[in-house]
N, C-alpha and C positions, 0 to 999 in steps of 0.2 A: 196267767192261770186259766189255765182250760175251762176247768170248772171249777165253778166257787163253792158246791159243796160236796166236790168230791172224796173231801177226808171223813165227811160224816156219811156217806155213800158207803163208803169202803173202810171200815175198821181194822180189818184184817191184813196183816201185813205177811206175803209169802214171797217166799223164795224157792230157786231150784233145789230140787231131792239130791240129797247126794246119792250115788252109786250103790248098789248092797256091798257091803264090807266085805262078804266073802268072794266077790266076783271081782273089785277095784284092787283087793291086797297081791290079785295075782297077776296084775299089771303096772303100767308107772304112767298111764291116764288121767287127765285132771278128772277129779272126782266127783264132777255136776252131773248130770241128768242134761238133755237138755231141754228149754226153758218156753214155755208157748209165748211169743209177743205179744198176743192179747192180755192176758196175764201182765204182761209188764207196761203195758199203755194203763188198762187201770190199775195198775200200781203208782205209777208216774201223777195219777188225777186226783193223790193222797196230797202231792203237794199244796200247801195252801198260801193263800194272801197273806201272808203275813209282819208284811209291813216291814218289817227288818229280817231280812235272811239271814238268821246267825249262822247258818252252813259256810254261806261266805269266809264268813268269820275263821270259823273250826275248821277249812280246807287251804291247808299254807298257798294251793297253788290260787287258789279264788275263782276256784271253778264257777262258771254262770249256772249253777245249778236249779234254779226256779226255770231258767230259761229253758233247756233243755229237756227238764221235765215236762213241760208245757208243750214243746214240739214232738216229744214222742207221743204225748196223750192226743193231739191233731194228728198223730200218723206222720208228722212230717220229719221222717227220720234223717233225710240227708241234709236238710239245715240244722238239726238238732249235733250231726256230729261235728260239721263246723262253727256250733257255735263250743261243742266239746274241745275240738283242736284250738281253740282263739287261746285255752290257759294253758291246756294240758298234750304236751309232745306224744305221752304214749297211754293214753285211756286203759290200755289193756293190759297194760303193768299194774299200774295201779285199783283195777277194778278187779283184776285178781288179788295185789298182794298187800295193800293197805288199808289197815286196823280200822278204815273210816268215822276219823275223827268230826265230821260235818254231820254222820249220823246221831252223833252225842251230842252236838249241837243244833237239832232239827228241832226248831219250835212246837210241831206237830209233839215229837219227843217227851216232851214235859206230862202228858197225861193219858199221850194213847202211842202205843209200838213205832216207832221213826220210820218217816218213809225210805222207802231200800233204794238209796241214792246209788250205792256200789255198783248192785246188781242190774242198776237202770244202766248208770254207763258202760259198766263191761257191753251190756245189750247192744248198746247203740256203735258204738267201733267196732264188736262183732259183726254186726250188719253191712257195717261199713266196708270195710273187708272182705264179705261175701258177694257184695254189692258191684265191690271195683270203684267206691268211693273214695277210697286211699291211694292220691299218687304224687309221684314226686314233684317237688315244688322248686325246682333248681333257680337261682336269680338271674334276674333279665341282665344285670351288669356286674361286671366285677373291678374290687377297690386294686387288688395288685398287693394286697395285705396276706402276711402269712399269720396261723396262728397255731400252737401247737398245743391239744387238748390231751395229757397227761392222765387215764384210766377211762375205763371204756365202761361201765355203772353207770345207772340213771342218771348221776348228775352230770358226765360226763357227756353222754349220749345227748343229751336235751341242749346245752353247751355249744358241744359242735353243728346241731341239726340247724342252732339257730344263726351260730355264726356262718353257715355253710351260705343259709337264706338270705340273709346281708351283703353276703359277696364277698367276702373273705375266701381265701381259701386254707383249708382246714386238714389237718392230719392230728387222727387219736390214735397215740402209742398207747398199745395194751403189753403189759408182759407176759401174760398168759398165752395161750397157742390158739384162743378163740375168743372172738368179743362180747363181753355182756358182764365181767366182772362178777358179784355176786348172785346177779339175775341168772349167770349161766350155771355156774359151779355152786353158790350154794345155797340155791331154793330146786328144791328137788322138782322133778317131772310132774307130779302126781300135783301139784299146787300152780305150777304154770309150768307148760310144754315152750319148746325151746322155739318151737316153729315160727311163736309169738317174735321171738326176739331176731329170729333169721331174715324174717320177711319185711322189719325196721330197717336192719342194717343193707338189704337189697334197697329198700327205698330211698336212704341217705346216701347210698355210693353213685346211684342214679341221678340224685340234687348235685354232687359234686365232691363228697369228703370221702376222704382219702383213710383207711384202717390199715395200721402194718402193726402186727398181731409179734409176740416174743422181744420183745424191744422192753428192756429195762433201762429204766435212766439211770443215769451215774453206774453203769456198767458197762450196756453196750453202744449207748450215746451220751457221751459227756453233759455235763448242765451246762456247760459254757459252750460249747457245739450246738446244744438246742435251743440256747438263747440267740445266738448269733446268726441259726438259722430261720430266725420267725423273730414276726414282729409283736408278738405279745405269746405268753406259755400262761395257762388253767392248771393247776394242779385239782382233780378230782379223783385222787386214788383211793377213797377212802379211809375207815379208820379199821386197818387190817389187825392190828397190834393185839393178839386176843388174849383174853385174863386168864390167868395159867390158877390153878390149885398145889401149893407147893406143902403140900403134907407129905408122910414117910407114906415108900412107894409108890411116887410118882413116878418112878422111871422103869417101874415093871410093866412088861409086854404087853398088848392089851387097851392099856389108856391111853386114850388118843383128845384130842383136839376135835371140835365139831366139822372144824373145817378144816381138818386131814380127812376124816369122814365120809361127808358127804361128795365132796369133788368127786370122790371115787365111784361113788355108786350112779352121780349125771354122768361119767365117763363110759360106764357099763354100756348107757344108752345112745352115745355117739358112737359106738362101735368100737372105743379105744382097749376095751378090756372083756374075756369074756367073764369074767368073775371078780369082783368086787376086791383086791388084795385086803382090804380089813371089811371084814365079814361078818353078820349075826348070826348067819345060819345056824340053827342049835344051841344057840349060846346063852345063854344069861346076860341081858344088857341091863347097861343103869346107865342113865342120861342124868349128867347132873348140872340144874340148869332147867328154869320152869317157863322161859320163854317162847319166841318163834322157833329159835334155831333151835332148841332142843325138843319141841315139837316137831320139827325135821327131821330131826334124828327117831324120834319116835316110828313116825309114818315109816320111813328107810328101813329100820329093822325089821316089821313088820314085814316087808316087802320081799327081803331077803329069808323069812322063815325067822326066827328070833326063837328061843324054847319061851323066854318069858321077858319082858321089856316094865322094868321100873324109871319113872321117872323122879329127881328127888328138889326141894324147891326150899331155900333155907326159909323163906317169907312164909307167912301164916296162909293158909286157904283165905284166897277173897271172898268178898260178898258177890254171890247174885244179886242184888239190886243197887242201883245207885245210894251210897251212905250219904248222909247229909253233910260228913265232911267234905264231897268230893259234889256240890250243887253242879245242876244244869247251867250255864253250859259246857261245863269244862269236861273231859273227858276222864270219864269215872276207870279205878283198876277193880274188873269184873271176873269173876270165875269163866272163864268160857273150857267150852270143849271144843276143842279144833276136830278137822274129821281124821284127825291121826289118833287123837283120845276116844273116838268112834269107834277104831278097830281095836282098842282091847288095852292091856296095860296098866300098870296100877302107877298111882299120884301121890306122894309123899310130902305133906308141906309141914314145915317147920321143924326142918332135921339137918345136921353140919355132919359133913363127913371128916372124922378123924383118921383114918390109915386106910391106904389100899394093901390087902393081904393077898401074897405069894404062894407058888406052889414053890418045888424043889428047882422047878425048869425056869423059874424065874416069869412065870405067866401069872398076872393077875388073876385070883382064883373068890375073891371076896373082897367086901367092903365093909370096914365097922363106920356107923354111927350113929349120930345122938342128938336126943330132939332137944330142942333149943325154944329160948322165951326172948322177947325183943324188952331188953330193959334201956333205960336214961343213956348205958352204958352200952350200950350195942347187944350182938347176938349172946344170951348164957345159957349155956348147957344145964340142962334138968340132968338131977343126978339120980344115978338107977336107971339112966334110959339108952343106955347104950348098948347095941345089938350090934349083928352082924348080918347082910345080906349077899346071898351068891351074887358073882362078877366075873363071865370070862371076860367082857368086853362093855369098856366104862367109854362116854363119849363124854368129853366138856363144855358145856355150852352156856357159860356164864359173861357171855359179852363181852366188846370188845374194848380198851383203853388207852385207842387213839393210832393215828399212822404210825405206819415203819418210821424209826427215824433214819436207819441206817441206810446209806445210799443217796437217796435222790435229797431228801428233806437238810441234811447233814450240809453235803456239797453245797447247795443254793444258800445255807445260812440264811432263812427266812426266820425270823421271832414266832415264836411258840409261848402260849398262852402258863395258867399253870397246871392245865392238867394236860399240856404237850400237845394240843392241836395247834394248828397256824392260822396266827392270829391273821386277818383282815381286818381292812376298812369298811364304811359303807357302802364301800361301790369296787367289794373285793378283791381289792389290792393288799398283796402282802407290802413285807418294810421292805421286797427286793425290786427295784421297779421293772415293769413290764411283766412281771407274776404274779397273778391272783390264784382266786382258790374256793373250791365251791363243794359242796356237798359237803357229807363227814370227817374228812382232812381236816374242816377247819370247824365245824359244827360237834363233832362228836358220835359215837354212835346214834342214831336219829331213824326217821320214818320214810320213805321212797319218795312221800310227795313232797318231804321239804330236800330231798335232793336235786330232784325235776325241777321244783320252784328255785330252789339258788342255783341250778346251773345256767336257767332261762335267766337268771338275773345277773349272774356274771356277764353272762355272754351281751346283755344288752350295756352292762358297765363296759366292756374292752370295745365293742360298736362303736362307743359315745367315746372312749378315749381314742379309739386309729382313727374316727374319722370327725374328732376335732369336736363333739357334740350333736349332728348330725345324724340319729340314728332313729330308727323305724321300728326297732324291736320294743316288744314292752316293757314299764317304767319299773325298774330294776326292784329290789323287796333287801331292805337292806340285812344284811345277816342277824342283825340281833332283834331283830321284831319277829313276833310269836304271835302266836292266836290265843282264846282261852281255852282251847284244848291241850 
């Protein structure tokens, strides 16, 4: 701790401006300002002594966050990001796109504004990067071991970075036609630029790991073909399986999937398309679905021209403040406005959609429905409250309910949990030997940092089984341990 009273010095907790809305809507720029480092060093000297870091606690990966803060408030920013990289593969992923559950648990937290841990680190691996801090870390020896890293996603990424660094040698099949999994395709530009993820994957092919991008297992390479050619397989594909709404008129034109969606509109910005094939332009949207993803759909439409963008949320509007049912330190469910709810849009909670309605042409033309009460009994519609709202174009983004199973998951015959994820062990071994399994695949829909964190932990589990116990990587986090966040 830099200074010991720099949290009563500094009460005020800021952060970067976002963008003026009218000037950000007509680009796909992340939407900060950028941010004076002075500003952020004493920010950083808000951290206090406090005996017990519950951040620790609340940050799956167990970022040294006291630490850190303490070397940016000294100016000493190039140890400050290695002591960032000792937990965390990619700071800049998750300093853009994770809910920072450690700021919920920030002692500081309990009676005056949390210090802005996020914003410190995206800080610092920016700099790092601007710096030429960041370079490739390839290993002094290699074991002669193959390993094959199954989805190219945070947890996959973080996985192979680490097996890469032990001396293994590493190949991540993506089936996609570019790497980065959800990071690329479906968190839009405007929330993190792709650049981020380009100049990762320059650095890890430079360490040694190998990306062959369009490769579907159990189609274009057998499961028995990719076992027999590596001596341990990661399944980190994610939990792709997304929760469909199967009311009348689901199959009119129109309604789409978040992630038929969004893909399309990052594709605009690689060059792939000049025009978005499903479109807001003009349109009437309804995003149903009160989450991230359907706040990506928000921000997208807007972007695209939208005539008007509803969003619909069957849960009650949260509290702005922490409820006393949800105590320090666990991580409270908050009202926030994202800076997609910034640019305009109205917010609908506590409403179940009953039919989507058609034109002649068979085009989604409206949506009825009807607010609802959370009884003993699940969601019950209020009677008399059923309406109808214009809909050329409904997005769904109501989460996701576990892997593909078809194909890859199927073939390899690995035990599946009972809500269909693949079960592991504590040192992420499926029931098939020499396949484990990391991120959401086996977790569930979940947060970026507990992807990173189980992929660094698988990868230190398959280390310690090729090379007999003998392993350098950090001491693995087993999959069912949580924080109180």
């Amino acid at each position: 701790m830099a200074d010991p009273k720099g949290f009563l010095k500094i009460t005020e907790r800021e952060l970067p401006e976002h963008r003026p809305v009218d000037v950000r809507i007509q680009d796909w720029r992340e939407v900060y300002e950028d941010f004076d480092r002075g500003t952020v060093t004493k920010q950083a000297s808000r951290c206090m002594d406090c005996g017990i870091p519950f951040c620790h606690n609340g940050c799956p990966l167990g970022n040294l966050i006291p630490e850190w803060n303490t070397l940016v408030h000294t100016h000493d920013w190039a140890e400050a990001i290695e002591r960032l990289h000792a937990t965390n593969n990619f700071p800049e992923f998750t300093g853009r796109l994770c809910p920072a559950p450690c700021e919920s648990a920030c002692v500081l937290g309990i009676n005056q504004p949390a210090v802005t841990i996020k914003n410190i680190e995206v800080s610092i691996i920016d700099r790092a990067w601007e710096e030429g801090w960041v370079k490739p870390l390839p290993p002094t020896t290699r074991t002669g071991k193959k390993v094959a890293v199954v989805g190219s996603g945070p947890a996959g990424l973080a996985a192979a970075q680490q097996l890469t660094r032990a001396g293994h040698d590493v190949t991540v099949y993506e089936r996609a036609d570019r790497i980065g999994g959800l990071l690329r395709y479906g968190i839009p530009e405007f929330k993190m630029e792709k650049r981020h993820i380009d100049r990762r994957i320059a650095q890890m092919t430079a360490e040694g790991t190998t990306f062959r991008t369009g490769v579907n297992i159990g189609t274009d390479i057998t499961v028995e073909q990719l076992r027999a050619d590596h001596d341990a397989v990661v399944l980190t594909g994610g939990a792709t399986a997304w929760r469909d709404l199967p009311v009348p008129g689901r199959e009119l034109t129109g309604v789409h999937q978040a992630m038929e969606y969004l893909p399309q509109a990052n594709r605009v910005q690689f060059g792939d398309y000049d025009r978005a094939p499903i479109n807001a332009e003009g349109k009437h949207v309804v995003v149903i679905g009160g989450g991230d993803t359907g706040a990506d759909c928000v921000g997208t439409a807007h972007r695209q021209g939208a005539a008007s963008v509803t969003q619909l949320e069957i849960m009650p509007k949260p509290p702005t403040k922490r409820p006393d049912t949800q105590p320090w330190p666990t991580m409270p469910m908050l009202y926030k406005v994202t800076s997609a709810h910034e640019e305009g849009g109205k917010r609908i909670y506590s409403v179940n959609t009953l039919e989507f309605l058609g034109d002649e042409h068979g085009n989604v033309r409206a949506l009825k429905l009807v607010e609802v009460q959370r009884t003993a009994k699940g969601f019950e519609p209020v009677e008399g409250t059923e309406r109808e709202i214009p809909a050329d174009l409904v997005t769904l983004a109501m989460g996701f309910v576990g892997p593909q199973k078809e194909g890859m998951i199927e073939q390899l015959g690995v035990d599946l949990d009972g809500r269909g994820n693949v079960v592991r062990d504590t040192d992420y071994r499926t029931s098939v030997d020499g396949v484990y399994c990391a991120g959401d695949m086996g977790r569930g829909q979940s947060l970026i940092v507990w992807a990173i964190a189980e992929g660094r932990s698988a990868a230190a589990a398959v280390d310690r089984d090729l090379t007999h116990g003998d392993s350098d990587l950090p001491v693995a986090i087993p999959p069912t341990a949580r924080p109180l966040v």
